[in-house]
VMD Tcl script that draws the C-alpha trace (Angstrom):
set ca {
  {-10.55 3.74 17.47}
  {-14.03 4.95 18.68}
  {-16.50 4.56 15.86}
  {-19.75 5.63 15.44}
  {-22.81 3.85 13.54}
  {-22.57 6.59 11.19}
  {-18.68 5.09 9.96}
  {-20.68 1.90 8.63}
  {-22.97 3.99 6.48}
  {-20.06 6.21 5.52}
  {-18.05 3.19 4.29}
  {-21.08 1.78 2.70}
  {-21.46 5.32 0.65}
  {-17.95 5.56 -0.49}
  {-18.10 2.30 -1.82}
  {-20.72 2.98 -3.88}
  {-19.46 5.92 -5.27}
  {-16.55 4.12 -6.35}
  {-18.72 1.14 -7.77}
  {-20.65 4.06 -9.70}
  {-16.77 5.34 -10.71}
  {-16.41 1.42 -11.88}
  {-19.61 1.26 -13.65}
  {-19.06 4.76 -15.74}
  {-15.62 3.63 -16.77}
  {-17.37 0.26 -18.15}
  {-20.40 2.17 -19.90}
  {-17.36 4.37 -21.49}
  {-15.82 1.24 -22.50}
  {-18.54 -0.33 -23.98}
  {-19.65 2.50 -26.02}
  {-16.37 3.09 -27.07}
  {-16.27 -0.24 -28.65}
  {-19.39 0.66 -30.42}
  {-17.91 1.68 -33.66}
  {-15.54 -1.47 -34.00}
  {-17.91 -3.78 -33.65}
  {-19.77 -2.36 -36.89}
  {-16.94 -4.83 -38.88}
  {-16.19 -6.90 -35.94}
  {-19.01 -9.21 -35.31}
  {-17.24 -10.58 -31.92}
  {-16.59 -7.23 -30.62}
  {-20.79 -6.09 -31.12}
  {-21.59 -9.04 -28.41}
  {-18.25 -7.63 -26.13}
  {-19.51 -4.21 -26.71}
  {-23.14 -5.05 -25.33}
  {-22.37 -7.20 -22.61}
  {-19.94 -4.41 -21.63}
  {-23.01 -1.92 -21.41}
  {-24.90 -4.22 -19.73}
  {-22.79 -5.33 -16.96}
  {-22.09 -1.62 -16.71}
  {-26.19 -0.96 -15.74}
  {-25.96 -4.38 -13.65}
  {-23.27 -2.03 -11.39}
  {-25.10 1.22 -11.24}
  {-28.15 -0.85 -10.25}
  {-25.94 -2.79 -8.02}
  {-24.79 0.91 -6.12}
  {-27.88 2.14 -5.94}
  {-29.10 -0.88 -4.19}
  {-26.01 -0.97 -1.68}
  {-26.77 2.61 -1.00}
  {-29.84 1.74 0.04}
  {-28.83 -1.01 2.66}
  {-29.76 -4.13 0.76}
  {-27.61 -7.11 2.27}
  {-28.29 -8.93 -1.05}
  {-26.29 -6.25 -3.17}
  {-23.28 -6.30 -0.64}
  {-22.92 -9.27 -1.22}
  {-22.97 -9.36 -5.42}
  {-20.84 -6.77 -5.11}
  {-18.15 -8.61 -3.10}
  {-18.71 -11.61 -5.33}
  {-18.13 -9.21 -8.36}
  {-15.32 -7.48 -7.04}
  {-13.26 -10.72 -5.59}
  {-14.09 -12.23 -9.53}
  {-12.91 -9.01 -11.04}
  {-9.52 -9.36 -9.18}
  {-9.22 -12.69 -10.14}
  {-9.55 -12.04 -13.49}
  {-6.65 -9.25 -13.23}
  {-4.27 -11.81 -11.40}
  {-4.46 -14.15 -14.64}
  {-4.43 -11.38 -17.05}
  {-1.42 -9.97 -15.35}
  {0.11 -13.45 -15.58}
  {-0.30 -13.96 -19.17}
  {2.44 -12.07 -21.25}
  {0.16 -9.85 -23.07}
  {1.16 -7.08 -20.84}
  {-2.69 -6.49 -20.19}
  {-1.43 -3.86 -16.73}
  {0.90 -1.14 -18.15}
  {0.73 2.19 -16.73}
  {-1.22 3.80 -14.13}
  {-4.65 3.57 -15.59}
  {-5.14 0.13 -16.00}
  {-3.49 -0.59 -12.80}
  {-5.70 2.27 -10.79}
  {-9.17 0.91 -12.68}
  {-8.40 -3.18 -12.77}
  {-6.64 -3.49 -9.41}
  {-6.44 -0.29 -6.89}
  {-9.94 -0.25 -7.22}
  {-11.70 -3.31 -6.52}
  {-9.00 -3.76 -3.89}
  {-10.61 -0.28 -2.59}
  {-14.44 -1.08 -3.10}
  {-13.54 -4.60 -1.21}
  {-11.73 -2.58 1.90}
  {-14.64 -0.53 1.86}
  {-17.11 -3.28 2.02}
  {-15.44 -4.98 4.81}
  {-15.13 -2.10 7.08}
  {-18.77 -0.97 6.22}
  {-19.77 -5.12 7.35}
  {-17.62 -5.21 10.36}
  {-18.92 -1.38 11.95}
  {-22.42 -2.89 10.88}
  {-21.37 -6.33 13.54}
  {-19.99 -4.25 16.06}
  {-22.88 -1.42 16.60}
  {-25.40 -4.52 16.56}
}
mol new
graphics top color blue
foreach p $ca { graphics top sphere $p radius 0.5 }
foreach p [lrange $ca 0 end-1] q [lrange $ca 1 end] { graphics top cylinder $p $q radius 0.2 }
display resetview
């Protein structure tokens, strides 16, 4: 395949979209989980971490949009822990990955962000 140097910023941009996808579908989740936690005290400190790891992502895209080395690399670390987490959730039999939405948002996705990542690192060593 002939690629250009514009392929590396391409991947780079798609992956941040989908980070920004990730992040909106945490801040939904943690606001969601707003209300509960008004007679749940456990689910008030889940519900603000939530929204708080969700700005930690948009932050995170914006960066990597940018070009910042530094946030590539977060976002790998973030991504590879975010899979791991789904492998032992998916272990356990609490049936955490049922249906197509948990599987698209906890596994297709990171898998997609990371694929994205790589190709946008390995154009990057290859037009240098």
């Amino acid at each position: 395949m002939n690629q250009t140097p514009s392929t590396n910023k391409s991947a780079a941009e798609i992956a941040s979209v989908l980070v920004v996808v990730q992040a909106s579908f945490s801040l939904m989740a943690g606001l969601s989980a707003i209300p509960f936690a008004i007679v749940e005290p456990g689910l008030r400190v889940l519900a603000v971490m939530t929204i708080l790891m969700a700005a930690a992502t948009f932050w995170l895209a914006g960066n990597l949009r940018r070009g910042r080395r530094w946030a590539w690399a977060w976002l790998v670390g973030m991504e590879a822990v975010s899979l791991a987490i789904t492998a032992v959730l998916s272990l356990l039999p609490i049936g955490t990955i049922r249906g197509p939405v948990p599987l698209l948002v906890n596994l297709l996705m990171p898998v997609s962000v990371l694929v994205l990542l790589a190709a946008a690192k390995s154009d990057a060593r290859h037009a240098a």
